[in-house]
N, C-alpha and C positions, 0 to 999 in steps of 0.2 A: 385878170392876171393873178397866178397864184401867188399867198403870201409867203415870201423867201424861207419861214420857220415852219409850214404844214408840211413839207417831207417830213421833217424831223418827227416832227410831233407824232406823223403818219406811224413810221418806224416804233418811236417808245410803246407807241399805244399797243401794235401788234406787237411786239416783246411779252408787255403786262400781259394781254391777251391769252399768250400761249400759255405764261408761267404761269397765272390763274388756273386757265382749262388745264393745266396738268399737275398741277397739285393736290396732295394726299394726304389722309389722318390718319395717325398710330392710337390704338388706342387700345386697353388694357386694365388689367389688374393685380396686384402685388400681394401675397399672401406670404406669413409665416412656417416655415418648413417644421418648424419644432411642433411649434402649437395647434398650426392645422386654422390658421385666422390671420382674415382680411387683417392688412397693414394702414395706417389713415399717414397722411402728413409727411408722407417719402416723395424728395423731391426727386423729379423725372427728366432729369434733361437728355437734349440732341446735343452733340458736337462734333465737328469737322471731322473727317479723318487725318487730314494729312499735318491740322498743326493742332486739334482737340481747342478750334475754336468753340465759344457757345454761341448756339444757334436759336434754341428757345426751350423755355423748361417749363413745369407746371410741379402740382404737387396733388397724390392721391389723394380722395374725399375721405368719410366715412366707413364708405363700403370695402376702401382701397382700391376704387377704379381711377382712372386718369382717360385723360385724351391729349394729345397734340394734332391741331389741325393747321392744313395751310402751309404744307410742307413738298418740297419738287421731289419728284423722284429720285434716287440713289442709296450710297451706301452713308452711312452714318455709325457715331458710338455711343450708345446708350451707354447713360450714366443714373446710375439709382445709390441713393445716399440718404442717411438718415440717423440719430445719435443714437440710437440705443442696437443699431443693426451694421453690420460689415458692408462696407462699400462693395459694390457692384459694378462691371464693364464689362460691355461686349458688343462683339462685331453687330451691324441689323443690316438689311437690304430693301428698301422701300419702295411698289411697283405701281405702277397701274392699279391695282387693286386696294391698292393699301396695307397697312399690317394690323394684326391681331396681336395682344401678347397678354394672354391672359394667364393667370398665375405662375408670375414671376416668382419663383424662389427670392428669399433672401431670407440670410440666416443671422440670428443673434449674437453678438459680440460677447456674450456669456456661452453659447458655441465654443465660442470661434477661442473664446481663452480655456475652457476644457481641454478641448480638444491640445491645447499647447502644453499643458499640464503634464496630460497622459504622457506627452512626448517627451517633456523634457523636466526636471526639476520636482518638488514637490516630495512628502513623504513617502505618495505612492503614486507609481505609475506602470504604466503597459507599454511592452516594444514586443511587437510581436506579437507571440504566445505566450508571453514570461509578465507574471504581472514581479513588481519591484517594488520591494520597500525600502527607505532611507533608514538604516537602522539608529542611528541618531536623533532620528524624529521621536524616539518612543522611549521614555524613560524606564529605567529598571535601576532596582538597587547597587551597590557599591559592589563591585567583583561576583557584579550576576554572571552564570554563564547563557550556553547560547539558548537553553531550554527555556529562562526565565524572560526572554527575547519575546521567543518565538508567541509565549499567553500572550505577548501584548498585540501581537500583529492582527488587524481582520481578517476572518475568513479560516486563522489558521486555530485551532483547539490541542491541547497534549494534556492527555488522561495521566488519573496518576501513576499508572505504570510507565509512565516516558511513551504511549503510544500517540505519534503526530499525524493529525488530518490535517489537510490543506482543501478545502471545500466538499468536504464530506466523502475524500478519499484519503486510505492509509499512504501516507508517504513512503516507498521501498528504499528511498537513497537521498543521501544528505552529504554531499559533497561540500568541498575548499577549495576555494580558485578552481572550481573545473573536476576535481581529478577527486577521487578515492581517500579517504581517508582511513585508514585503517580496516578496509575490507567495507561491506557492507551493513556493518550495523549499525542504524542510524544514529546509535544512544553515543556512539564512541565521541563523535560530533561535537553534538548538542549538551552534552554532560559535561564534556570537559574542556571546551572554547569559552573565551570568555568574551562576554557582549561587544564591551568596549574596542574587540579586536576587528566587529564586523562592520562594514563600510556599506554592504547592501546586503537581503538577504530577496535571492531570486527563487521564484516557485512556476514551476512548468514541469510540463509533460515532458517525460524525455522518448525522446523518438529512438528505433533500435538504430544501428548501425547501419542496418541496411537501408533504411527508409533514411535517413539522413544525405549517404552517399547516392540514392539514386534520384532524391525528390519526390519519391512516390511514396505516402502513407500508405502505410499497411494494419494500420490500425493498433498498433505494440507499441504500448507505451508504460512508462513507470513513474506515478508520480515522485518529483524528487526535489529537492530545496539542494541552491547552489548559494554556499556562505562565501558572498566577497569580500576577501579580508580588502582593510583599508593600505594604503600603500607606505607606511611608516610599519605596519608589520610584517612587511616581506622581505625585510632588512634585519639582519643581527639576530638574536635571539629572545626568546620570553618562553613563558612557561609559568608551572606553577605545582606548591607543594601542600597537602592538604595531611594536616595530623589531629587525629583526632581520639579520644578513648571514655570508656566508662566504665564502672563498677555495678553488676548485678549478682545476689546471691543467689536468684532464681534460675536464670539462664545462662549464666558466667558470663566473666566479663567481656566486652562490648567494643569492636576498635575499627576505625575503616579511615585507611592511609591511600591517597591518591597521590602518584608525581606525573606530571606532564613536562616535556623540552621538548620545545623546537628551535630547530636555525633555521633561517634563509636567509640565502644569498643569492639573488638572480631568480634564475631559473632550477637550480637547486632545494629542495627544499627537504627536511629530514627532520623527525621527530619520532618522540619514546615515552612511554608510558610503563608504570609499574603501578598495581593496584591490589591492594591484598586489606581484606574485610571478613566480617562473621554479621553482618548487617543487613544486606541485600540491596544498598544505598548506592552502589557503585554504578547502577546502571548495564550491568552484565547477569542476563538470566543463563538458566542452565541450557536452554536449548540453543542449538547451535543456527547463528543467524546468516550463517553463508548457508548458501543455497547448493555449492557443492560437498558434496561428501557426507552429508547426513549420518543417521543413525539406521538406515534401512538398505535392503541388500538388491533392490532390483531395480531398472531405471523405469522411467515414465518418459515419456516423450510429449513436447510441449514446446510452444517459441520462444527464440529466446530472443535479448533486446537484439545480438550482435547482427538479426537477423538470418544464424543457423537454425537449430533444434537444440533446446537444453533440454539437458537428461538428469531427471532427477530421481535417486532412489529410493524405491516406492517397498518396504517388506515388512518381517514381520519383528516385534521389536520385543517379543514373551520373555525373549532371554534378560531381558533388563525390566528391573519394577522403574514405572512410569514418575518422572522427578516434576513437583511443582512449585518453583523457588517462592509464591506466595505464600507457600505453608511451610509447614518445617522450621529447620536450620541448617544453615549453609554456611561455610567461609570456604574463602577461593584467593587467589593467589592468579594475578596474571602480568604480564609482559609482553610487550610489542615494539615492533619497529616498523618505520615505516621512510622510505626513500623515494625519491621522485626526481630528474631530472630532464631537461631539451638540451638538445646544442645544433650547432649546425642550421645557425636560425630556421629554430624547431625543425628540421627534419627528421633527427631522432629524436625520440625520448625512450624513457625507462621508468617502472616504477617497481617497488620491490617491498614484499611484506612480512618477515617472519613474527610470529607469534606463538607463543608456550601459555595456557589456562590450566590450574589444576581445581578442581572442585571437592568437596566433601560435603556429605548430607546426610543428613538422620530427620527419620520421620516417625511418626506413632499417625495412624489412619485409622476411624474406626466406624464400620457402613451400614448400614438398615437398607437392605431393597426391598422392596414390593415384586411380584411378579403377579399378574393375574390371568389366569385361562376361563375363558368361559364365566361361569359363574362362582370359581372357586380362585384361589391365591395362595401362596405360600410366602412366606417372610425369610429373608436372611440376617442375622449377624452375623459382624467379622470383624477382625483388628489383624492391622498388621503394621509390623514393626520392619523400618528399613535402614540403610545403612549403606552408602552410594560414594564410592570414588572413581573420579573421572581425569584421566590424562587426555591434553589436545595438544597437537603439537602441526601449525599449519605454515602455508609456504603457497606463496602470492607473487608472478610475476607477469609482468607486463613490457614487450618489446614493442616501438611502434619505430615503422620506416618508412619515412615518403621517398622512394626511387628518384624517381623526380616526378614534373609536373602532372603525368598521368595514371601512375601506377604508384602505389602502395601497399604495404605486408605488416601487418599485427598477429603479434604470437603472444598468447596468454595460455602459461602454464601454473597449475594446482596441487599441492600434495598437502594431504590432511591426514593426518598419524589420531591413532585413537588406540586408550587402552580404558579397559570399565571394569571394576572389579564391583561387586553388590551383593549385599547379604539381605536374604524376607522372611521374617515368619511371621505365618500368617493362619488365622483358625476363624470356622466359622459353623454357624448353627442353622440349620434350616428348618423352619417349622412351618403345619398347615395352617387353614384360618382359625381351626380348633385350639391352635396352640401345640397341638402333638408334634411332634421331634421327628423328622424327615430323612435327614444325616445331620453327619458332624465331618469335621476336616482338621486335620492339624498340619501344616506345611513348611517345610525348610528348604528354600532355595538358595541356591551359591554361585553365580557366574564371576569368569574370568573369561574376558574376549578384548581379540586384537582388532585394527580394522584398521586397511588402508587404501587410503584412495587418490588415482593419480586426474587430471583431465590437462588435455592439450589442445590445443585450438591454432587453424593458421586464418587465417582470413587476407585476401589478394584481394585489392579492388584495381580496376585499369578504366579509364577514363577514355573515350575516343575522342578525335578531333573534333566531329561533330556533336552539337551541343545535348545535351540528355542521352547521350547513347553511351552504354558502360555496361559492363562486366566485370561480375565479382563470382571468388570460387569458396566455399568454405568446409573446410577438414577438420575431423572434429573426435578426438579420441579419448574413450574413457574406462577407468577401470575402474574396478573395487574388489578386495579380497578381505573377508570377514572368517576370521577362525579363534576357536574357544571351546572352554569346557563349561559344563553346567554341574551340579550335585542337585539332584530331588529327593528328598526323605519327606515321605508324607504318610498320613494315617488317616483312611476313611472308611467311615460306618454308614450303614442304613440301616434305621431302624421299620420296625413291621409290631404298630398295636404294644408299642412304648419299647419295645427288646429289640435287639441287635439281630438282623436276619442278615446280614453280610458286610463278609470286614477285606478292604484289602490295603495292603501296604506297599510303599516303595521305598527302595534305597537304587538309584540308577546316578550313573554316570554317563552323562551327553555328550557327547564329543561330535561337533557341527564345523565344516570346511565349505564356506560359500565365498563363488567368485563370479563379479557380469565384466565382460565387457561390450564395446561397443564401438562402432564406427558409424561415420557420416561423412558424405559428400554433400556440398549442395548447389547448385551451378544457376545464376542469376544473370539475366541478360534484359538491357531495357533499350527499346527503338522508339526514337519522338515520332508522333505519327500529327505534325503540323506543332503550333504555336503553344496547343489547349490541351493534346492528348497525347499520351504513352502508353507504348505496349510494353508489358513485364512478362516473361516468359522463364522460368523454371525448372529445375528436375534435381531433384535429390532421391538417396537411394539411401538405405542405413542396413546396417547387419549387427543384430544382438545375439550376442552368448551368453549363458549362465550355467550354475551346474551347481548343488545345493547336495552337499552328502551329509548326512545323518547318521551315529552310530551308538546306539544305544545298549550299554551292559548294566545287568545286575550285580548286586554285591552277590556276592559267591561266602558265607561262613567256610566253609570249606578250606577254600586258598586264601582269606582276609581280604581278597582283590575284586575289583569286577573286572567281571569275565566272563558271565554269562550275558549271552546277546541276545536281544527281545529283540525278535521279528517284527512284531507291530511297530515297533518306533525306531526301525531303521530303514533307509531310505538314501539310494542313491540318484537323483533327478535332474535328465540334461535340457536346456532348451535352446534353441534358435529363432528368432524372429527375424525373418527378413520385408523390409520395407518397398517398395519402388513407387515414387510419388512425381508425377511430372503436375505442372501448370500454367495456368497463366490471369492474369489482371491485366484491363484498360485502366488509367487514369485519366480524369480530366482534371485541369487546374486553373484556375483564371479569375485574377481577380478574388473576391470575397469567397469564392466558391471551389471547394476541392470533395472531390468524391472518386471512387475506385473500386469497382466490381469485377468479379471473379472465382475461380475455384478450380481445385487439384482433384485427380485422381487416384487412392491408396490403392496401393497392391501389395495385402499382409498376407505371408506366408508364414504358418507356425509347424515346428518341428519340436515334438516334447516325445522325448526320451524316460521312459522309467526303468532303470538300468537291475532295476531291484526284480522289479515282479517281469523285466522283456516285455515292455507294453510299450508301442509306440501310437501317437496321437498326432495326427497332420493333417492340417486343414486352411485353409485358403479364404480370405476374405477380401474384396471390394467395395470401397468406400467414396463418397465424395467430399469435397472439402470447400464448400461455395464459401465465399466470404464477399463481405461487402462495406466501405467505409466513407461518413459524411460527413464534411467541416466546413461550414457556413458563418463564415465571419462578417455578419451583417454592419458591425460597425465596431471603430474601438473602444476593445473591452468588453465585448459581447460574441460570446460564438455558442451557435447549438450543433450539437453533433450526433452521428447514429452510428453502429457500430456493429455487424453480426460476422460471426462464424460458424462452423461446423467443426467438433474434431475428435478424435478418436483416444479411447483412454485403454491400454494394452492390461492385462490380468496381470500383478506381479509371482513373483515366482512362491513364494509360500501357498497366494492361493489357486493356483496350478496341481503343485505337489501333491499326492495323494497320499499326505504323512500326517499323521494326529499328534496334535498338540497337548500332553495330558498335566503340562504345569498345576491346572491346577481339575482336579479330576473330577468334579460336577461340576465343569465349563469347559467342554472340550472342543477345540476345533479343528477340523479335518478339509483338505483341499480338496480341488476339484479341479480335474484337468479336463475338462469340459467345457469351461467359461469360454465364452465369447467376449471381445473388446465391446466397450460401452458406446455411444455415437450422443454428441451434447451438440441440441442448437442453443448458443447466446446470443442474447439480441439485447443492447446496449445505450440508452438515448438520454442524451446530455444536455446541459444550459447552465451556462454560465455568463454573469453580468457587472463589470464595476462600472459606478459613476461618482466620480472622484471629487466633483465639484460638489454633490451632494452628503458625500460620503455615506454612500449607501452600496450595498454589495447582494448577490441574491444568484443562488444555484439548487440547480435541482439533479438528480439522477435515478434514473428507471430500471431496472437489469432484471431478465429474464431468462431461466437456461430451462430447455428441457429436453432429458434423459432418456435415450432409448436404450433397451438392455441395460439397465444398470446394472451394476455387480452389488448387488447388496447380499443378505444373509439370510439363509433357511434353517430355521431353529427347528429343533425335534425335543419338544420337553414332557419332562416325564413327571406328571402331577401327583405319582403317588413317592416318589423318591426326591424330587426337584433336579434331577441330572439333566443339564443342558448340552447338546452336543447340536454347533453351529457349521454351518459349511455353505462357502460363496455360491450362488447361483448368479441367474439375470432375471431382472424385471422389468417391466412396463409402468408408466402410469406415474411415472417419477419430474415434479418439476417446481421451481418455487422462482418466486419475486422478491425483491428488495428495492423499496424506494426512501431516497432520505433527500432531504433541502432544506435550505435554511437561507436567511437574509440576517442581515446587518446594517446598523446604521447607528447616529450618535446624535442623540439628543443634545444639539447644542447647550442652550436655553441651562442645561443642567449638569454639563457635560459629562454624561453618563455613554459610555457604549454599550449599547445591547446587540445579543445574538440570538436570535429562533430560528427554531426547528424541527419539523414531521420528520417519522422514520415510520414506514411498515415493511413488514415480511410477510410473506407465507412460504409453508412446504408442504408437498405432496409427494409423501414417499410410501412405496410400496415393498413388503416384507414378505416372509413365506414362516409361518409357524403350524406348526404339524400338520402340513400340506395344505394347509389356508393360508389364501392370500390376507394381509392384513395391513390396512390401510390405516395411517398416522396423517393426521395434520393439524399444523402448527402455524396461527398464527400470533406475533405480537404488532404493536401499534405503541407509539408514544412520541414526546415534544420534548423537547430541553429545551431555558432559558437561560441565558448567560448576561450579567448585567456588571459593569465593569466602571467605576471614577475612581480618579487619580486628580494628583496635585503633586506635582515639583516636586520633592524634597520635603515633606510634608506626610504622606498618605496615598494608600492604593490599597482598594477594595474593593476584593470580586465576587459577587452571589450568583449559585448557579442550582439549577435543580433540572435533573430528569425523570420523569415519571413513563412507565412501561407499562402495558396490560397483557396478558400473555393466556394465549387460550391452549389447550390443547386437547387433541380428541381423536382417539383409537377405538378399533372395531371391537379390542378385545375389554371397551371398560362400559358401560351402564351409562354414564354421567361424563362429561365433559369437563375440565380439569380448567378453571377459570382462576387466572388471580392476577395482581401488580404488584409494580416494585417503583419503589422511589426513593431517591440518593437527592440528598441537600447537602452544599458544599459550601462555605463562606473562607475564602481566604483572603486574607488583610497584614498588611507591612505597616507600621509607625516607625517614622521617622523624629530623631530629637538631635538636633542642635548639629545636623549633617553628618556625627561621626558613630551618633548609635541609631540601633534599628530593633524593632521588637516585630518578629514575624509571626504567624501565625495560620494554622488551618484546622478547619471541624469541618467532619462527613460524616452524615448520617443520615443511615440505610435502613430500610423497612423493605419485608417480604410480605404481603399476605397471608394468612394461612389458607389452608383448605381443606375440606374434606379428610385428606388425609392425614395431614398435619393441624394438630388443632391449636395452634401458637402462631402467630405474627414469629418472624422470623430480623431482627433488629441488632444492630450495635454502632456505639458513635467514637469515631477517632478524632482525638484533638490531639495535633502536636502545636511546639511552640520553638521558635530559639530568640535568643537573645545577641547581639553581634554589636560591636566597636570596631572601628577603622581605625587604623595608623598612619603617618607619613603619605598623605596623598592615599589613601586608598592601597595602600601595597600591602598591609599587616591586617589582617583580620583576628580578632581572637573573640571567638563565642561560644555559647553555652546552649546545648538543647535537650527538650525532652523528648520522648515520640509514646503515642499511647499514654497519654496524660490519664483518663478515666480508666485504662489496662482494661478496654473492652474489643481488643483486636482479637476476636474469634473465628476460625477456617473451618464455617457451617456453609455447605452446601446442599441444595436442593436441584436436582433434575429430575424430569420426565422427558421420557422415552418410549415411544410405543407402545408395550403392555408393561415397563416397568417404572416406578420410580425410586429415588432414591435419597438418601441421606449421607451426606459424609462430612466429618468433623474431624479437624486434623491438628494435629501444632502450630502452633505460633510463636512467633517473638512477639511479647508485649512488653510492660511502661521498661524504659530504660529511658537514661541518661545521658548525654555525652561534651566532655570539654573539648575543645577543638582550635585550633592554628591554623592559619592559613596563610602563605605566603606565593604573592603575584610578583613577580619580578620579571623584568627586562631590559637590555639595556640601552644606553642613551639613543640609540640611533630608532629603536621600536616604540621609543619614548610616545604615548597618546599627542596628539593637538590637544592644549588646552582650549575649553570651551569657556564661551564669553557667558 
């Protein structure tokens, strides 16, 4: 009889039976994703799915393997945990087979708080493509402005010209909250914001308009700094008054007053400047830093950010002697406003710019060239004396309208008023390597010239329902009208065997009427072609005119008038350029990875009119225009990029015209309407890296262009006279490199910031000198150090040194023209008792000598000021020197193909100055006090 419990027993047993035979082992290994190593001591468990019951767990060996055995089939939730690593979960499915899970990610909790860093809080951080600094994190003195900011931030450098890098690129724009500050020059900014007003200071590429609105990179960008004011300053008013003065009996006396106001209210926002100095301290050079309306009479065609074609005038500038606010003396006298509002939650805004500059400058300039041919040379002296007043008078507006949610119109109009008056004389000696007397020159120039120039721009973007698909149209018109008179009196000899074998003279009057304009369409269309890819599709079309009339009389004794007309140097010249350029780019984007290939094809047509001699010149040219762009954001804070285009550079109109330049009459230049546009391949490759938790930083950049048909210069010189007479041709054989990188980091331990850095160049350019080709190349190479500790309230001390080796080497020289240069910098702030400050800087500069030059070329600037605070910081009154040692000398050295040269000019040395300053604002823009 069976016993009543062996069914039972029967049952369990085949249960255990099967669960046994069907049981399975996980088994595995755990590895570090940072380091690249086995993990030991991470516990491994199974747990339920449905309530994350535990089921059974173990913990990796040494190797960081594991096993779990003795396990039924199903689905399960791996759990991996461990102290110094981020907890781990995930789904698993355990079969017949068993599972494998061999190296397991898991990442560090020193990761894992980086990575939070970057995103959120911290001095500095990355969103995006925008790296951000807490400008609070970085201390700067009492009523620093934003310049004295900007030395402290990593990554970023500003020369002592006010010129700012942000990873070893020039910054083109330096905005407030977003928008424009005063047109585009970045010094307006940075010179006169004051630190304490800035809440962040953002650094990013700006993408153009068009690559914004459609998504698709086109590779156009500008690096630019966006200063986030803090939000107690975008209430009420603040500003700030700067007076200052000195006594010199050398240079007369010495004054440079700055006033800044702003309001804001809301979205409103409105501020004024007045700035008038004999210093050069103000942060405003002579040359004009908008990019429309220059000092030149013919456009260039180029991208611009909005996404159209910016036109920029490209001519010739003999009528005006060339102004270098380094050298010299100058006082100036300027004035701005600047307006900005939204309403209509933001669907309009406006922003509005009027500005008046007047300039005055006097220079004494005094030059040594070299030229050498073959086996022989001849030398110049010359001195020239100048005397330059400049009126500007500009006009900046800006309308933007969102229709509504799909369609939008920006109209940005320009007018920029110019008037120049400039007086030169100028003499100079030319002699052989004997020393013998070649010619002589004696020269008086006199212009009076007007110049105005308008540009208007519409841009329409329209948005479809479906997502990335849009169409944008953009119209684009521009003028310029340049007229004036010239006075040439000059007197030149050559001599033959020490006497005078030929003398001639001028007394002419120039009377010059140049005008371009230009049009552009451009018509932009982009279709999603799936999740990852877009098609950009294109056609723009442009029509340029210009017309450049010349009329040249002699003085007449006769009638006291001129009124004699000199055929050679008159000249009436028309031109037309017509464009027709269709295209098109794929994009892809996904994820860490964006790249976009592509290219247009040009159809230049030119119509050159010589209205003087009835010579007409027409000729047709086809172009391509491949482009290609790569941005690989491998992780945050690190992206490498690649970047090429093709593009065309059009002849401008002087060197077209078939009219001689005889300013100055042994350097004459004469056009050529023969030229052909130039064709430039750039090819562009990037790296960029922060890691914030280490606080180390590291970038590099590569750039390579090369030149087909360049428009360079075909010398004809005459060795027994030294008469140069130049004229534009095209060449071959033309192309150079530039590589710079640097890293960053901060020596805790000592807390020291350091910056290093490589830079090299080369150039290969090719010339034409009396019918030989003549090959120059240039390279230099060198490292800057930048070593930077600081202390509270206390001290801040920066040492910096760049050293350059500079080679150069022409067909027309024997020997190779080798030498360096190195600039030592040390600038240092003492702080006492919080309310005074004793500031300080020394540079000093070493040239090599050479062969040609048998002197080292040196001098050392030390300034100093002294400064007291008032009232919280609101009152400043301090004292400085500049040129402490009065060794601020304007000696330059260049070489250039077969020449080189010397030039030693004026300067403002030691001076003094007592100074005031007053920061005021009121209670509502009031600072947070800081704990």
């Amino acid at each position: 009889m069976m016993h009543p419990f062996r069914p039972v027993l029967l049952i369990i047993f085949l249960c255990l039976s099967c669960f046994i035979a069907n049981a399975q082992n996980i088994t595995g290994s755990v590895t570090d994703t940072t380091d690249k190593k086995q993990v030991s001591n991470v516990v491994i468990a199974i747990l339920k799915p449905v309530d994350s019951t535990l089921i059974k767990f173990t913990r990796t060996d040494k190797e960081g393997k594991f096993a779990l055995k003795n396990l039924p089939e199903g689905k399960y939730i791996l759990m991996m945990t461990h102290p110094a690593y981020a907890d781990l979960l995930d789904d698993i499915t355990l079969t017949d087979k068993g599972l494998e899970l061999n190296n397991l990610a898991i990442l560090p909790k020193i990761k894992l708080m980086q990575d939070l860093i970057i995103k959120s809080g911290g001095s500095m951080r990355i969103h995006g493509d925008t790296t951000i600094f807490t400008a609070d994190s970085f201390k700067v003195s009492a009523n620093a402005n934003v310049e004295e900011l900007l030395k402290k931030l990593p990554g970023i450098q500003v020369d002592k010209d006010g010129k700012i890098k942000a990873m070893g690129e020039t910054v083109e724009k330096v905005l407030v909250d977003g928008e424009e500050f005063f047109g585009d020059d970045p010094g307006m900014a940075v010179k006169n914001l004051r630190a304490d007003a800035v809440k962040e200071v953002q650094v990013f590429d700006k993408k153009s308009d068009q690559a914004e609105f459609t998504g698709i990179d086109d590779g156009k960008t500008k690096k630019t700094i966006n200063l986030k004011l803090k939000d107690d300053r975008k209430k009420g008013y603040f500003g700030k008054i700067d007076l200052s003065g000195g006594l010199n009996k050398d240079f007369g006396d010495r004054y440079n007053n700055n006033i800044l106001l702003s309001s804001f209210k809301g979205k409103r926002k409105i501020s004024g400047y007045f700035l008038s100095g004999n210093t050069g301290q103000d942060g405003l050079n002579w040359q004009d830093n908008d990019k429309f309306g220059g000092d030149n009479d013919n456009f260039s065609v180029s991208a611009d950010e909005d996404g159209g074609i910016n036109f920029n005038w490209q001519g010739s500038s003999d009528d005006e002697p060339y102004v270098d606010t380094q050298n010299g003396f100058f006082k100036n006298n300027n004035v701005g406003l600047q307006y900005s509002n939204k309403w209509h939650d933001d669907k309009q805004g406006l922003s509005f710019s009027p500005k008046y500059n007047y300039q005055d400058y006097i220079n004494t300039k005094k030059t040594f060239t070299q030229t050498q041919l073959a086996d022989s040379f001849f030398n110049v002296n010359g001195t020239e004396n100048m005397h330059v007043k400049k009126e500007t008078f500009k006009l900046k507006g800006v309308y933007d309208f969102k229709i509504d949610s799909a369609n939008s119109l920006k109209l940005t109009a320009k007018l920029n008023a110019y008037n120049t008056e400039s007086e030169s004389y100028a003499t100079s000696i030319n002699t052989n390597q004997f020393g013998k007397t070649n010619n002589t020159s004696q020269r008086d120039l006199t212009t009076n010239s007007d110049k105005l120039a308008f540009n208007g721009t519409l841009l329409f973007k329209h948005k479809f329902q479906k997502l990335r698909r849009t169409f944008s149209l953009t119209a684009d018109w521009n003028t310029l009208n340049t007229n004036g008179t010239n006075f040439l009196k000059s007197d030149n000899e050559i001599y033959s065997g020490g006497v005078v074998s030929f003398s001639q003279k001028f007394d002419q009057q120039k009377d010059f009427d140049r005008s371009t304009d230009q049009f552009l369409a451009k018509a932009v269309y982009t279709e999603p072609l799936g999740k990852k890819y877009a098609l950009e599709l294109d056609y723009e079309t442009s029509i340029g005119t210009g017309k450049n009339n010349q009329t040249t009389h002699s003085y007449s004794p006769l009638s006291g008038k001129y009124d004699d007309e000199v055929d050679s140097l008159t000249n009436l010249f028309d031109q037309r350029i017509t464009v027709n350029k269709p295209g098109f780019k794929i994009n892809y984007n996904y994820k860490k990875l964006k790249f976009n290939i592509g290219s247009g094809v040009g159809f230049t047509r030119f119509d050159l009119k010589d209205k003087t001699f009835n010579k007409d010149y027409a000729r047709s040219y086809t172009n391509f225009f491949p482009n290609a762009n790569l941005t690989y954001a491998y992780k945050s804070g690190h992206n490498l990029r690649f970047y090429y285009n093709g593009n065309t550079t059009q002849p401008r109109i002087d060197q077209l015209q078939l009219l001689r330049n005889n300013n100055d009459y042994f350097n004459q230049v004469l056009g050529n309407p023969l030229l052909k546009p130039s064709f430039s391949n750039n090819f562009n490759i990037s790296h960029q890296s922060f890691d914030f938790i280490k606080d180390f930083f590291l970038y590099q950049n590569l750039n390579f262009t090369q030149t087909s048909n360049a428009i360079t210069d075909s010398r004809v010189i005459d060795a027994s006279t030294g008469k140069t007479t130049s004229t534009p041709v095209n060449t071959n054989g033309n192309f150079n490199f530039n590589l710079y990188a640097g890293a960053g980091f901060k020596m805790k331990k000592l807390n020291i910031r350091v910056d290093v850095g490589p830079n090299a160049g080369y150039n290969h350019s090719t010339e034409i000198i009396n019918g030989l080709n003549n090959v120059t190349k240039n390279l230099n190479a060198g490292v800057r150090l930048y070593l930077n500790k600081a202390k509270d309230k206390a001290y801040d001390v920066t040492v910096s040194n760049e050293f350059n080796y500079n080679s150069n080497n022409t067909q027309q020289y024997n020997s190779k023209i080798n030498y360096y240069t190195n600039e030592t910098g040390l600038y240092a702030t003492y702080y006492l008792k919080k309310v005074w400050s004793l500031q300080s800087d020394f540079n000093y500069f070493v040239r090599q000598k050479t062969p040609q030059f048998q002197n080292n070329l040196s001098n050392q600037l030390w300034n100093a000021k002294l400064q007291r605070t008032f009232k919280k910081d609101e009152y400043t009154l301090y004292f400085s020197i500049r040129d402490i040692l009065n060794q601020n000398t304007g000696i330059q050295r260049n070489f250039y193909s077969n020449t080189l040269s010397e030039v030693r000019q004026d300067r403002l040395k030691r001076y003094w100055m007592l100074g005031f300053t007053w920061n005021f604002k009121n209670k509502a823009a009031a600072p947070t006090p800081t704990k």
